[in-house]
C-alpha positions as CSV (number, residue, x, y, z in Angstrom):
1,X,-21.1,-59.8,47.9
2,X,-18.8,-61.6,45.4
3,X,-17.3,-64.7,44.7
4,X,-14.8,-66.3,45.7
5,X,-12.5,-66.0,43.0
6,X,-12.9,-62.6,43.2
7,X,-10.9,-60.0,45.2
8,X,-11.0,-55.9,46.0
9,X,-7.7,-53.9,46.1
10,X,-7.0,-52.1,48.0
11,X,-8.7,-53.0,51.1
12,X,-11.4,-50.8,52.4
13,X,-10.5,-50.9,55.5
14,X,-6.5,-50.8,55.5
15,X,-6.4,-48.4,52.3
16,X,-6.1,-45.0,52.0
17,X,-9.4,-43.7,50.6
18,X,-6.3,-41.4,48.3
19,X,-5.7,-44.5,46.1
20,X,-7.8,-46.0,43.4
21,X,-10.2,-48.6,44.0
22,X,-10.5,-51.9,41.3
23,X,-11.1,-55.3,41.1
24,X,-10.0,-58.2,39.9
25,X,-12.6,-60.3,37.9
26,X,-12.7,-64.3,37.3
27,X,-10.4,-64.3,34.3
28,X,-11.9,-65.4,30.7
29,X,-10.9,-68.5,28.3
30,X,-8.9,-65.7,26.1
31,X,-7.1,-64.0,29.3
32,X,-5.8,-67.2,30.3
33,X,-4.4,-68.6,27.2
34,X,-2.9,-65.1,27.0
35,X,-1.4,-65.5,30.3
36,X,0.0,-69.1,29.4
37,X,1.7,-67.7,25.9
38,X,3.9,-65.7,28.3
39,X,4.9,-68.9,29.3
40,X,5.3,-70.2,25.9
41,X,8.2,-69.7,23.5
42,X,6.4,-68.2,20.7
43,X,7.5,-66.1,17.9
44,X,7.5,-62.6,19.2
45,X,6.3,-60.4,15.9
46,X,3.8,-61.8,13.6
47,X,4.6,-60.1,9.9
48,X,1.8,-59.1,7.7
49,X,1.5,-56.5,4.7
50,X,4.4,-54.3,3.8
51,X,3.5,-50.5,4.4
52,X,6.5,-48.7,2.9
53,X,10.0,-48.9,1.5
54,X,12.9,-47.2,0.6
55,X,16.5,-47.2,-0.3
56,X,17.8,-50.4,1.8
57,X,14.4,-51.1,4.4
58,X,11.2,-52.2,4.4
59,X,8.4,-51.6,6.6
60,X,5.7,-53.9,6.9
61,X,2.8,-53.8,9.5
62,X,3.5,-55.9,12.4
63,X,1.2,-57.6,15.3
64,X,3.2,-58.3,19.3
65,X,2.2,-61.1,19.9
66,X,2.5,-60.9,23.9
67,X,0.8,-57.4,24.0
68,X,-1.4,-57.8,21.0
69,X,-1.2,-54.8,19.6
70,X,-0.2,-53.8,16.1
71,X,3.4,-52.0,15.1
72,X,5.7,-51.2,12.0
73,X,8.6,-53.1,11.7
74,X,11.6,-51.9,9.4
75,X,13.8,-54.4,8.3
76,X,16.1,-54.3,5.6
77,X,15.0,-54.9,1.7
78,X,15.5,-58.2,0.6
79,X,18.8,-58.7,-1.4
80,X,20.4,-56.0,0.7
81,X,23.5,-56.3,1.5
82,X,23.4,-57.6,5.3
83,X,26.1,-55.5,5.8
84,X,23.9,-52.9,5.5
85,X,22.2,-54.3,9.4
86,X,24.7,-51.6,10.9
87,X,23.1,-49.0,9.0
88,X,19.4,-50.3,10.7
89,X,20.8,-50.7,14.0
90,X,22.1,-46.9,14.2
91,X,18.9,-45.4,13.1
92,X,17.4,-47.5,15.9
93,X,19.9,-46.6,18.8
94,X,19.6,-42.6,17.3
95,X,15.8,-42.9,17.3
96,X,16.0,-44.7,20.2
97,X,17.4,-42.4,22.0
98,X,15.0,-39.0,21.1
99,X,12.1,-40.0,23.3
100,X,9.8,-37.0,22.0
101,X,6.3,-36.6,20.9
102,X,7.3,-35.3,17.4
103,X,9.5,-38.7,16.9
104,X,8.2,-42.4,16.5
105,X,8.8,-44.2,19.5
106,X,10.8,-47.3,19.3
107,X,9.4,-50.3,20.7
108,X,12.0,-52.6,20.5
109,X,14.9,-54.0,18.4
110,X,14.9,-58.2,17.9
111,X,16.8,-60.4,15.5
112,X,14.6,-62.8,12.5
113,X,15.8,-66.6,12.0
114,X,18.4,-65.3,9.5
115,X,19.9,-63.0,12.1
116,X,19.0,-59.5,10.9
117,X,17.5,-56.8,13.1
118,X,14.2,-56.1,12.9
119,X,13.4,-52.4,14.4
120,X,9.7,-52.4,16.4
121,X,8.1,-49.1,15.9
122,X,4.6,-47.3,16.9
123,X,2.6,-47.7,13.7
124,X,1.6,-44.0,12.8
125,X,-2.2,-44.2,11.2
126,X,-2.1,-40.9,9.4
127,X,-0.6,-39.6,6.2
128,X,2.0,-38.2,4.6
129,X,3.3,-34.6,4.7
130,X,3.9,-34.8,0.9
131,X,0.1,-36.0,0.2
132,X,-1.0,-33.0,2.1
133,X,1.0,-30.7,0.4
134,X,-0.1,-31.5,-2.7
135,X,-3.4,-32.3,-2.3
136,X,-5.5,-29.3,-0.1
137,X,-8.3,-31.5,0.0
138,X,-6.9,-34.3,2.3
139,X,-6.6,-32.0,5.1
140,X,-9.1,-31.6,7.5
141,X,-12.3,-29.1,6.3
142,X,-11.2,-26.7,9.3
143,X,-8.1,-26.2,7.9
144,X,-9.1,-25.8,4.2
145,X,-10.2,-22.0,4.2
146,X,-6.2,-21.1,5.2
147,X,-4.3,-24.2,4.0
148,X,-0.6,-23.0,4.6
149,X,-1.1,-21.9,8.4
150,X,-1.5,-25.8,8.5
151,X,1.4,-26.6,7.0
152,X,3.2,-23.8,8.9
153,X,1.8,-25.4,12.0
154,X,3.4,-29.1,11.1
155,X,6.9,-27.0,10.4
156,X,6.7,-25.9,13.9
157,X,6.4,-29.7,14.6
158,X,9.4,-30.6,12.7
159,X,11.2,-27.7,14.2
160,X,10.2,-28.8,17.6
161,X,12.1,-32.5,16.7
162,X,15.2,-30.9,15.1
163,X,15.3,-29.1,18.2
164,X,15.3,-31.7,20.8
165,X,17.6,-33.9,18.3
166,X,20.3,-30.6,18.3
167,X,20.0,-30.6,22.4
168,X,21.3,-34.1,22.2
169,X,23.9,-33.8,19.5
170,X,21.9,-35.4,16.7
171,X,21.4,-34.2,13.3
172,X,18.9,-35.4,10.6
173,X,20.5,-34.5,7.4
174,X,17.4,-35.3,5.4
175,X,14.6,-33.4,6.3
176,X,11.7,-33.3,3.8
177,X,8.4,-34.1,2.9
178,X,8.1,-37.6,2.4
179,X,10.1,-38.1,5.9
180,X,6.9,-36.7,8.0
181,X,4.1,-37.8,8.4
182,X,0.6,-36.3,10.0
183,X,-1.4,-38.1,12.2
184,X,-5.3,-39.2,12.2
185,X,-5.7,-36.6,14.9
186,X,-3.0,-34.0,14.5
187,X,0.4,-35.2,15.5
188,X,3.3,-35.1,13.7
189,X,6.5,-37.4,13.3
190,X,9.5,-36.7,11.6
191,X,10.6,-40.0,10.5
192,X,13.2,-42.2,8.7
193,X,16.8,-40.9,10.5
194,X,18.7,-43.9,8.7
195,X,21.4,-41.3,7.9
196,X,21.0,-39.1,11.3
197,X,24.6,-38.5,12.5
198,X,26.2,-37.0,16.1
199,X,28.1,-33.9,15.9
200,X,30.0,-35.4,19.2
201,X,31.1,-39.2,20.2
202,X,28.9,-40.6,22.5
203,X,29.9,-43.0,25.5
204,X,28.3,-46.3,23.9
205,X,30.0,-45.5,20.3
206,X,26.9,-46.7,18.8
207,X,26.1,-43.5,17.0
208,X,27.7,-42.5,13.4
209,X,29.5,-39.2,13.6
210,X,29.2,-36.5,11.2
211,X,32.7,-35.7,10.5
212,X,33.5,-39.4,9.3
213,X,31.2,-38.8,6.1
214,X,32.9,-39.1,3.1
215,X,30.7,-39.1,0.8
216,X,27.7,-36.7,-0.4
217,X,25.0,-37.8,1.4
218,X,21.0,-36.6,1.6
219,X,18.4,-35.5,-0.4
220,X,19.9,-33.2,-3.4
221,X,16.5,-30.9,-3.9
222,X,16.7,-30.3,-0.5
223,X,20.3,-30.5,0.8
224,X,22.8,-28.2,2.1
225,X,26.2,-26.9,0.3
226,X,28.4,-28.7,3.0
227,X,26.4,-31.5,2.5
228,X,27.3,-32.4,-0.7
229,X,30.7,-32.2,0.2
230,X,33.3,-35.5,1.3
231,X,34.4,-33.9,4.2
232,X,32.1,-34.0,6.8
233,X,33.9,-31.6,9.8
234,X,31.8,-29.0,8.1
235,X,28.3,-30.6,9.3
236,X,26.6,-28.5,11.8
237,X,23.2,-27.5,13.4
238,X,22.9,-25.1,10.8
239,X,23.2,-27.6,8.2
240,X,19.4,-29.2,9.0
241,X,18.3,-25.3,9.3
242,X,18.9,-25.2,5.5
243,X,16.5,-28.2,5.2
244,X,14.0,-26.8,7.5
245,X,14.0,-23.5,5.5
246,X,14.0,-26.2,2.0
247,X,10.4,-27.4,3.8
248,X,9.4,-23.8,4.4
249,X,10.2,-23.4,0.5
250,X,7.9,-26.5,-0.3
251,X,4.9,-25.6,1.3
252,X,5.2,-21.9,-0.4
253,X,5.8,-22.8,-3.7
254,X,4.8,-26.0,-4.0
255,X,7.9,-27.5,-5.4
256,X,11.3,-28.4,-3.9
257,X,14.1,-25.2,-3.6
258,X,16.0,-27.1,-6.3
259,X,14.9,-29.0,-9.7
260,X,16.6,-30.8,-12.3
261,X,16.4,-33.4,-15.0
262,X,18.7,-35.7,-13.4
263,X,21.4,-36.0,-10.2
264,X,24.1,-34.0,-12.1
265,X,21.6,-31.7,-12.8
266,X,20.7,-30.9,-9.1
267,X,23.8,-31.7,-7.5
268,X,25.7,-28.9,-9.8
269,X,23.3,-26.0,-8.3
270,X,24.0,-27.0,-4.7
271,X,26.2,-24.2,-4.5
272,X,24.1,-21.5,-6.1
273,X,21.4,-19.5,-4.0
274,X,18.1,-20.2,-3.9
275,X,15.9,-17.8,-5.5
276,X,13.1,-16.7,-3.5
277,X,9.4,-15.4,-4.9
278,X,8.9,-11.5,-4.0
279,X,4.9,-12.1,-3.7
280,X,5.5,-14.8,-0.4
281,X,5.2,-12.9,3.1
282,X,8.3,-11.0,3.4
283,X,8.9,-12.0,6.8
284,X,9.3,-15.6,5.6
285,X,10.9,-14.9,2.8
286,X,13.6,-13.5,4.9
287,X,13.4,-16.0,7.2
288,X,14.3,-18.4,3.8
289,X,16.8,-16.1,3.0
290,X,18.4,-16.3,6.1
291,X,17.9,-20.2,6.4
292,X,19.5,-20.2,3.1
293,X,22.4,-18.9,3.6
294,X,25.4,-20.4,2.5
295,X,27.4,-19.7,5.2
296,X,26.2,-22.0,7.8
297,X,27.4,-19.0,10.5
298,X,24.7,-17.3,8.9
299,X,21.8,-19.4,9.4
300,X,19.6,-19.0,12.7
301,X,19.2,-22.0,14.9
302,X,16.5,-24.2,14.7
303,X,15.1,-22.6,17.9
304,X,14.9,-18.8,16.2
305,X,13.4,-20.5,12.8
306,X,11.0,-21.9,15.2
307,X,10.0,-18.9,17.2
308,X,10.0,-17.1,13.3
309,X,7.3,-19.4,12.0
310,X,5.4,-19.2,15.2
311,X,5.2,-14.9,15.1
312,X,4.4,-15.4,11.8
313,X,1.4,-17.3,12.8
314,X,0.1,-15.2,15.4
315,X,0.6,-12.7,12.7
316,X,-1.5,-14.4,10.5
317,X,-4.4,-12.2,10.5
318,X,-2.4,-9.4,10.4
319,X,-1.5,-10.3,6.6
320,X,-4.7,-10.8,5.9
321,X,-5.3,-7.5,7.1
322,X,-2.7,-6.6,4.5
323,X,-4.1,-8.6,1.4
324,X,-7.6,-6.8,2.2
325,X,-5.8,-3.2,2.5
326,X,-4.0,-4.2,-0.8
327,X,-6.9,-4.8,-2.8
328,X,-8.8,-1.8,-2.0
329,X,-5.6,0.1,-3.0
330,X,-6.3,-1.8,-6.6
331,X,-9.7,-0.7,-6.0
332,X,-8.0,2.6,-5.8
333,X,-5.6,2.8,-8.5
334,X,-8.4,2.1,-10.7
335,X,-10.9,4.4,-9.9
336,X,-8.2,6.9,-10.3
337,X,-7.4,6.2,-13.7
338,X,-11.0,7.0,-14.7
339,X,-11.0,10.8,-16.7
340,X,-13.1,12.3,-13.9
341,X,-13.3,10.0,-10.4
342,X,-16.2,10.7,-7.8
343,X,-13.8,12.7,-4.7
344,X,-16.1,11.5,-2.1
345,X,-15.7,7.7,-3.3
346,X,-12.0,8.0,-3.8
347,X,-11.5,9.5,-0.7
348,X,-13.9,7.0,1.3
349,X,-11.8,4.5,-0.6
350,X,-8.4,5.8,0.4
351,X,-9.5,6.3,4.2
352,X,-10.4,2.8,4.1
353,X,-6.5,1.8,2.6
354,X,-4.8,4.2,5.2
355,X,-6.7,3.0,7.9
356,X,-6.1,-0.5,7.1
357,X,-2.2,-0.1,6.4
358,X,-1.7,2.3,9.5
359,X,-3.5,-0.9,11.8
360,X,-0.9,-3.4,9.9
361,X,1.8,-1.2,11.2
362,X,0.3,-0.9,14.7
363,X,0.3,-5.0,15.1
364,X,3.3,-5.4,13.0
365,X,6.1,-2.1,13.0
366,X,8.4,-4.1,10.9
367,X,6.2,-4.8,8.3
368,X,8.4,-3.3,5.1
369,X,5.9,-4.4,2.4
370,X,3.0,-2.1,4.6
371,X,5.5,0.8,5.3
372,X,6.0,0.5,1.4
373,X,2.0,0.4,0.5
374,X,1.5,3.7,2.7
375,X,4.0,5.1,1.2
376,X,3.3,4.4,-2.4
377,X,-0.6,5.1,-1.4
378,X,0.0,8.7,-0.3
379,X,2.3,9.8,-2.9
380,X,-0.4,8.2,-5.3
381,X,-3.1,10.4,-3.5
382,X,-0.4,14.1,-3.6
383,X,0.0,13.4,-7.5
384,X,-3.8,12.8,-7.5
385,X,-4.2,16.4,-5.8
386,X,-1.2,18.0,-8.0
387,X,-2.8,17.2,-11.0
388,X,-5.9,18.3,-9.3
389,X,-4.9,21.5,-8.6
390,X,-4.5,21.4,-5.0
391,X,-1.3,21.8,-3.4
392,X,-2.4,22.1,0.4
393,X,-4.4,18.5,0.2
394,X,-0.5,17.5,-1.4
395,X,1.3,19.3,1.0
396,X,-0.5,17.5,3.9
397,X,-0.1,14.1,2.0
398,X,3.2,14.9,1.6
399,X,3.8,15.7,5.2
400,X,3.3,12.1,6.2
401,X,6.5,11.0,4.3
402,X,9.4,11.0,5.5
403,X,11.6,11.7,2.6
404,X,9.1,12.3,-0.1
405,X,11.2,11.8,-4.1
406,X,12.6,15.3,-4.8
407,X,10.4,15.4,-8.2
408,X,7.0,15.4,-6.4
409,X,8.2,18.0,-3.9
410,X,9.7,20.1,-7.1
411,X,6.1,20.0,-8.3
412,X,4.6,20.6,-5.8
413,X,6.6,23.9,-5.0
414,X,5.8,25.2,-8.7
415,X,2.4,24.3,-8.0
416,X,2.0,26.7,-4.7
417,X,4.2,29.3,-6.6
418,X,2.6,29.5,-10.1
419,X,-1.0,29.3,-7.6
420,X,0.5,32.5,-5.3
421,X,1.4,34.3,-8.6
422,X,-2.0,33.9,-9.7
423,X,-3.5,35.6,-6.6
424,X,-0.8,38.2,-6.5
425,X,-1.9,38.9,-10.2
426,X,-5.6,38.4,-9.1
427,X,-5.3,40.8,-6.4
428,X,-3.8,43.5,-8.5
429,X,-6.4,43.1,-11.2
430,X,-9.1,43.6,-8.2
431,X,-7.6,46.4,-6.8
432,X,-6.8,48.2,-10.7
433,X,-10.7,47.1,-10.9
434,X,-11.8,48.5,-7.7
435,X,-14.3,50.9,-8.7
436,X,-14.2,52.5,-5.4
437,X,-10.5,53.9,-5.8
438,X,-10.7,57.6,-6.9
439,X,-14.2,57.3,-7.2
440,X,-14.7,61.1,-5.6
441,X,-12.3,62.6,-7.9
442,X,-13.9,60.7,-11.0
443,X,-17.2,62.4,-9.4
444,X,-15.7,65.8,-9.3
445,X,-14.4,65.8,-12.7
446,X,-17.6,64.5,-14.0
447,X,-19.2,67.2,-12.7
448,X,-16.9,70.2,-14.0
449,X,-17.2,68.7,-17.4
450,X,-21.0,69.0,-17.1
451,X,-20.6,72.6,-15.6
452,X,-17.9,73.1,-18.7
453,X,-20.5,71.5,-21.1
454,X,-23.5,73.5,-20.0
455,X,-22.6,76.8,-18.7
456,X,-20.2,77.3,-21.6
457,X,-23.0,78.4,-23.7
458,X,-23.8,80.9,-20.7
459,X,-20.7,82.1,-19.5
460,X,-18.6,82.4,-22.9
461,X,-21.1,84.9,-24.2
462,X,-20.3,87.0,-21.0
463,X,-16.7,87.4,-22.9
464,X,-17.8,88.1,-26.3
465,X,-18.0,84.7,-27.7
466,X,-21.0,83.6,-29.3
467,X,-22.4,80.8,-31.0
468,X,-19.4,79.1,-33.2
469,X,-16.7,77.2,-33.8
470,X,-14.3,79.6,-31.1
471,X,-16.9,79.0,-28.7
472,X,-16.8,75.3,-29.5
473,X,-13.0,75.3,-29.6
474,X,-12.7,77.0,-26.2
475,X,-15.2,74.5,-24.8
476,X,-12.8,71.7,-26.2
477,X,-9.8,73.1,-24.5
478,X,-11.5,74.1,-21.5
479,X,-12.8,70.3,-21.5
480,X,-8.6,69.4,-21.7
481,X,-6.9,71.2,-19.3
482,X,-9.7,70.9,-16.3
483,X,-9.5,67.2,-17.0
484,X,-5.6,67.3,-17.0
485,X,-6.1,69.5,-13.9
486,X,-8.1,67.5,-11.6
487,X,-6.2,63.9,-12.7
488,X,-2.9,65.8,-12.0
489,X,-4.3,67.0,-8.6
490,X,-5.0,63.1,-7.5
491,X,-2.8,61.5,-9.7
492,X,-1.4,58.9,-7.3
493,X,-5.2,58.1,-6.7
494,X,-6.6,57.6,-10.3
495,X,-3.4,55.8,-11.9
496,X,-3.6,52.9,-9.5
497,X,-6.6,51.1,-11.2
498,X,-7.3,50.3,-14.6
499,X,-10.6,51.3,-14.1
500,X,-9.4,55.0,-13.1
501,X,-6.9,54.7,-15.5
502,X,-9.5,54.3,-18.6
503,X,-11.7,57.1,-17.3
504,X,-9.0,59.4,-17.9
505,X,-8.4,58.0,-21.5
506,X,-12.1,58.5,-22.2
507,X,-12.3,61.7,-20.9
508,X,-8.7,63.5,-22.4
509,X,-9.8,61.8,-26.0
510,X,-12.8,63.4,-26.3
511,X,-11.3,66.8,-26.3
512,X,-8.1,65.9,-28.2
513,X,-10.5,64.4,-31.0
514,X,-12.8,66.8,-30.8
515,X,-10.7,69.4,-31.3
516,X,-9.2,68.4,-34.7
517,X,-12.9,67.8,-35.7
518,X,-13.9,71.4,-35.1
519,X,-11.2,72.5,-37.4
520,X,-11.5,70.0,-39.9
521,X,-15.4,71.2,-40.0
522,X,-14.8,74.7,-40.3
523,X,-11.8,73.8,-43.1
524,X,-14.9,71.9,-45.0
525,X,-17.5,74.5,-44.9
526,X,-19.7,72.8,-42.5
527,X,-21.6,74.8,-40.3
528,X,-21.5,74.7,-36.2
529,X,-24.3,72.8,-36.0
530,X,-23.3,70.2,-38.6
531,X,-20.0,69.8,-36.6
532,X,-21.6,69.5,-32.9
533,X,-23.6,66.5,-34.4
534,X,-20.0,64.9,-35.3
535,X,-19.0,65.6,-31.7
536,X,-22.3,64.0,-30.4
537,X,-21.4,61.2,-32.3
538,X,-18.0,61.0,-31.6
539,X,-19.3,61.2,-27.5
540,X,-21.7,58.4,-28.4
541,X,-18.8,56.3,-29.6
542,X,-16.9,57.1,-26.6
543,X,-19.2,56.7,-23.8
544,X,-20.7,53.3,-25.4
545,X,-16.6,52.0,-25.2
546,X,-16.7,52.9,-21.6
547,X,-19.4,51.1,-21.0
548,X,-18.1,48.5,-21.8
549,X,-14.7,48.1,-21.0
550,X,-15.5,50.0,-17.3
551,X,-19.3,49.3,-16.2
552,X,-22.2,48.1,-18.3
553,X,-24.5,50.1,-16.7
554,X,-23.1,53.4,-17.7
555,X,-24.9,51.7,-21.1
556,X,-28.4,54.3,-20.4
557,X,-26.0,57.4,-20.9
558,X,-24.2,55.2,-24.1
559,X,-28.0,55.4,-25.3
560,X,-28.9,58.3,-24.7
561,X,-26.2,59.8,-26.1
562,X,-27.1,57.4,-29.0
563,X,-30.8,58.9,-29.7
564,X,-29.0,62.9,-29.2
565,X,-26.9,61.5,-32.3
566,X,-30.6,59.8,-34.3
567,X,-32.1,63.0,-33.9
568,X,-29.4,65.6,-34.2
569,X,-28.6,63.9,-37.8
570,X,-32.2,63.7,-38.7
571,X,-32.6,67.9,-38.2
572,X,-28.5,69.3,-36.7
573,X,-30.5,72.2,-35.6
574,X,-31.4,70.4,-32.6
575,X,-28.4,69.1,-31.7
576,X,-27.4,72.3,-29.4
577,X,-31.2,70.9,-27.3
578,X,-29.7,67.2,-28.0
579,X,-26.9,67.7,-26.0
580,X,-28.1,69.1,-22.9
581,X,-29.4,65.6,-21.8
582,X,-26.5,63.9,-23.0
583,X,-24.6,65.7,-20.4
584,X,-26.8,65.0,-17.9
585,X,-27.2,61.6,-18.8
586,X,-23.5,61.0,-18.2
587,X,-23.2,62.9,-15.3
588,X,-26.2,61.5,-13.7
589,X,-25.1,57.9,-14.3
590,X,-21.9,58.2,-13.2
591,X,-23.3,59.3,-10.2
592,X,-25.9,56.7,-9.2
593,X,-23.1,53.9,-10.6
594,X,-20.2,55.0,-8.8
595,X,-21.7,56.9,-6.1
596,X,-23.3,53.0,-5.1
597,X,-19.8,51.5,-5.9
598,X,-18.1,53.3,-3.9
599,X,-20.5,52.7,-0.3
600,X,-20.6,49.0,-1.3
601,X,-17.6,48.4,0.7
602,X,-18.7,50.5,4.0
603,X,-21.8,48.8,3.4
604,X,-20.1,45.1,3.8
C-alpha cells in the first residue's frame, strides 16, 4: 500500500485505536536541509527591520533560524551604555517568569558577537492601545457603535496581568497606553516591564527589588505619589492600582490624569488629586476616586478594580437605559417650560421617565445619579401640580420622596389650606344661597302681605277708616310689624342665608319708606292717589332689586309692577285697580319660584 520509505504509527495492530493515527511521508529537498542545519553551527537569529524603540532598547523583527518562524528581539540601543545589559536581562528573567496569556512570551535569551543579550520574544501583529484610543476608527466595526466598552474590555486585560504579576510578587510601575498592545484578533499584552520590580527577594536574586529604588522612576502623567519618591519601601500593589485607575482616566477623557509643559511641570502635581469629570459613569468615577487615592491603604486591589470594571460592563446597558431616561426628562423639562403644556403629553412623557428610572434602580440599587433623577423628576412634576393648582396630584408625588425640601412641603400645605378655606367659604355661600332654607316662612309672609295688601281696603272700612292717607298709613304699619312678626317667629331659620336675609330687607323697607312717603305727600298737598303711585313706584324699584340680587325670575312681578307704575302715572286714578295685580304678581311668583326651589332638593 505504500513505499518503502514510508511508515504508519502507531501500528494498527499493536495500538490502541485511543491514540492518533499519522504517517510519516518521504521527506522533501527543503525538510532535509532543514534537518542537516540542526547539525550545522549556524547563527541562531537572523536580524531584519527594527519595529520599535525606546529609552535604552531596540526591537527589531527577528526570523529562528532552526524553527523558521519570525520573533521580536529587544536588544539594547546602540551607544548604550553596555552596562545597561543588567537592565535587559531583568526584564527578561521578570517576563520570563509571568507565563500568562495577557504577557508576551519569552522565547529565549542569547548573547550577539559583541556579547550583549539579545531577548527573543513572540512578535505581537496587532496595534497599539494608544492608536486605538485615539483613533475610534482603527477598532474593529463591531466595536465602533460603543467604543469605551472596548477599551473597558482591554483594561480588564491589563488588570488580569497586574493580577497574576501581584500573585507572584511583581510590580510594573509603568502601566500605560503605549505599553499595551491589542492583537489582530483580540488579545492583549501588557508589555515593556524594563523597570518591573519584586516587592520580596527571590531565591535566584535575579529580580530588582522595589525598596532598593532610589530614584523617581516611571511615567510622570501617569505615576503614583510614592513613586516619585527616593525611597522605595513605600512601593506596593497599590501603587500599580494608581496606574490602572491613570488608564481608566485615559480612555474616559482622552488625555492622561496629569499634563504639563515640561517634567517640572508634571512631576510638581504628583502629590495633588486628580480631578475627576462629574458627567463620567459615577460608578467609575468612584472607582478613579478610589484608585486615586493617595493613601496607597486606600486603594482597592487590582482584583476588586477588576471585578469594578467588569459589573460595570455587565451594567452597560443599564446606563444606557439611563442616558435614554435622561433625555426624555430634557424632553420633559422643556415641554414644561411652554406657557400652557398638553397634560396628557407631559404625563405620557413623565410615565415614560419614571418608568425608565424605576427599571435603572431595579438592575442597579446603588445607582446615586438615578436615585437623584427620580428625585429631581418628581419634585419637578409636584411644583408642576402646585402651580397647577392641584395639591392631591403633589401630595401623591410628594409621597414617593423620602425627605421631600421643607419649602415644597410648606407650599404645598398653604396650597391644601387656602383650597379648604375656599370650600369652607364656598359652602357657606351655598348654604346663605340655599333658596330652600326658610322658604315656607318666606311663603307665609308673602301671603299675609298680600292678605294685608288686599283686604285692607275691605276690612279697614269695617273700623271706620276709609279711603286716605290713615288707611294708607295703617296699611304701612300693618305691612311692618306682621313682617317683623313672622321673621321674629323663625328667626333662626331666615337669618342663616343671605338669600333669606335680603328678603327681609326688601320686605321691612318697603314699609319703613313707605311710611315717610305718605306723610311727606299729605305734607305737600298731594292727593291719596297721587301718593299710592309713589308707593307703586317705590314697590317697582324694590321688587326689580330683588330680582336681581335674589332670583331673576322674580323679574315678571319686577314688570308688572313696572306697567302698574306706566299706567298709574299716565291717569293715578287707576292706581288703586293697578295695584291689585301687583300684589298678585308678587305673591304668585314667589310662589311658583320658591315653591319649585324648595322640592328641587327632595326631587334629587
Amino acid at each position: 500500500m505504500s513505499g518503502p520509505e514510508e511508515t504508519f504509527f502507531p501500528d494498527p495492530e499493536a495500538a490502541s485505536p485511543h491514540l492518533t493515527m499519522t504517517r510519516a511521508p518521504t521527506p522533501t529537498p527543503a525538510e532535509v536541509r532543514a534537518v542537516e542545519a540542526l547539525r550545522e553551527e549556524v547563527e541562531a537569529l537572523e536580524l531584519g527591520a527594527t519595529l520599535g524603540e525606546g529609552g535604552m532598547g531596540l526591537v527589531r523583527l527577528g526570523i529562528q533560524r532552526r524553527l523558521g518562524r519570525e520573533v521580536a528581539v529587544k536588544t539594547l540601543r546602540p551607544g548604550v551604555n553596555p552596562k545597561a545589559s543588567v537592565s535587559l536581562l531583568q526584564e527578561a528573567w521578570v517576563t520570563g517568569s509571568l507565563e500568562h496569556p495577557n504577557v508576551v512570551p519569552i522565547y529565549d535569551v542569547t548573547m550577539d558577537r559583541d556579547a550583549l543579550p539579545q531577548v527573543v520574544l513572540k512578535r505581537i501583529e496587532g496595534t497599539c492601545w494608544t492608536d486605538l484610543l485615539d483613533d475610534p476608527t482603527l477598532l474593529d466595526p463591531a466595536h465602533r457603535s460603543d467604543p469605551v466598552a472596548r477599551h473597558l474590555d482591554v483594561l480588564v486585560s491589563v488588570c488580569n496581568a497586574v493580577e497574576f504579576a501581584h500573585s507572584r510578587g511583581i510590580l510594573h510601575r509603568d502601566l500605560k497606553p503605549d505599553n499595551i498592545m491589542v492583537g489582530r484578533f483580540g488579545e492583549v499584552f501588557l508589555l515593556d516591564w524594563g523597570i518591573a520590580a519584586a516587592l520580596e527577594p527571590d531565591p535566584s536574586g535575579r529580580f530588582p527589588l522595589a525598596r532598593d529604588q532610589r530614584f523617581p522612576t516611571g511615567t510622570p502623567i501617569y505615576m503614583a505619589p510614592e513613586m516619585a519618591s527616593d525611597d522605595g519601601s513605600a512601593l506596593c500593589r497599590e501603587t500599580d492600582v494608581f496606574l490602572l485607575a491613570g488608564l481608566l482616566f485615559r480612555l474616559l477623557a482622552g488625555r492622561p490624569p496629569r499634563v504639563g509643559a515640561s517634567l517640572y511641570d508634571v512631576l510638581s502635581t504628583v502629590e495633588e488629586p486628580i480631578v475627576l469629570d462629574e458627567s463620567w459613569p459615577e460608578d467609575l468615577r468612584d472607582l478613579m476616586a478610589r484608585g486615586f487615592a493617595l493613601d496607597p491603604a486606600a486603594r482597592p486591589t487590582a482584583t476588586a478594580f477588576r471585578e469594578a470594571v467588569e459589573r460595570h460592563l455587565r451594567r452597560r446597558d443599564v446606563l444606557q437605559l439611563f442616558a435614554h431616561a435622561g433625555d426624555r426628562i430634557d424632553a420633559l423639562r422643556a415641554l414644561l417650560d411652554r406657557t400652557e403644556p398638553d397634560r396628557i403629553e407631559v404625563y405620557d412623557l413623565f410615565g415614560a421617565c419614571r418608568f425608565g428610572l424605576r427599571e435603572v434602580l431595579a438592575r442597579w440599587p446603588e445607582h446615586q445619579a438615578a436615585s437623584a433623577a427620580l428625585r429631581g423628576l418628581l419634585l419637578h412634576m409636584a411644583t408642576y401640580e402646585l402651580d397647577q393648582g392641584d395639591p392631591r396630584a403633589a401630595r401623591v408625588l410628594l409621597s414617593e420622596i423620602a425627605d421631600p425640601p421643607p419649602d415644597v412641603v410648606a407650599r404645598l400645605e398653604a396650597l391644601e389650606r387656602s383650597i379648604e378655606a375656599d370650600r369652607e367659604r364656598l359652602a357657606r355661600l351655598t348654604a346663605e344661597a340655599d333658596p330652600t332654607t326658610g322658604s315656607q316662612t318666606r311663603l307665609l309672609v308673602l301671603g299675609a302681605l298680600g292678605v294685608i295688601w288686599l283686604g285692607g281696603p275691605t276690612i279697614l272700612p269695617l273700623f271706620g277708616i276709609g279711603p286716605g292717607y290713615p288707611r294708607a298709613m295703617g296699611v304701612a304699619v300693618a305691612q311692618f310689624v306682621g313682617t317683623a312678626l313672622a321673621f321674629a317667629f323663625a328667626y333662626r331659620t331666615m337669618v342663616q342665608t343671605r338669600l333669606n336675609q335680603t328678603v327681609l330687607i326688601l320686605l321691612l323697607l318697603e314699609p319703613t319708606m313707605n311710611f315717610p312717603l305718605l306723610v311727606a305727600g299729605s305734607r305737600w298737598g298731594l292727593d291719596i292717589d297721587q301718593a299710592t303711585v309713589l308707593e307703586v313706584m317705590l314697590g317697582t324699584t324694590l321688587v326689580s332689586v330683588g330680582a336681581l340680587m335674589i332670583d331673576s325670575r322674580l323679574m315678571v312681578a319686577a314688570v308688572v309692577f313696572a306697567i302698574a307704575s306706566v299706567v298709574s302715572i299716565v291717569d293715578p286714578t287707576l292706581v288703586r285697580v293697578a295695584t291689585i295685580p301687583c300684589v298678585l304678581a308678587l305673591v304668585g311668583n314667589s310662589l311658583v319660584v320658591w315653591g319649585l326651589r324648595a322640592r328641587e332638593p327632595e326631587a334629587d
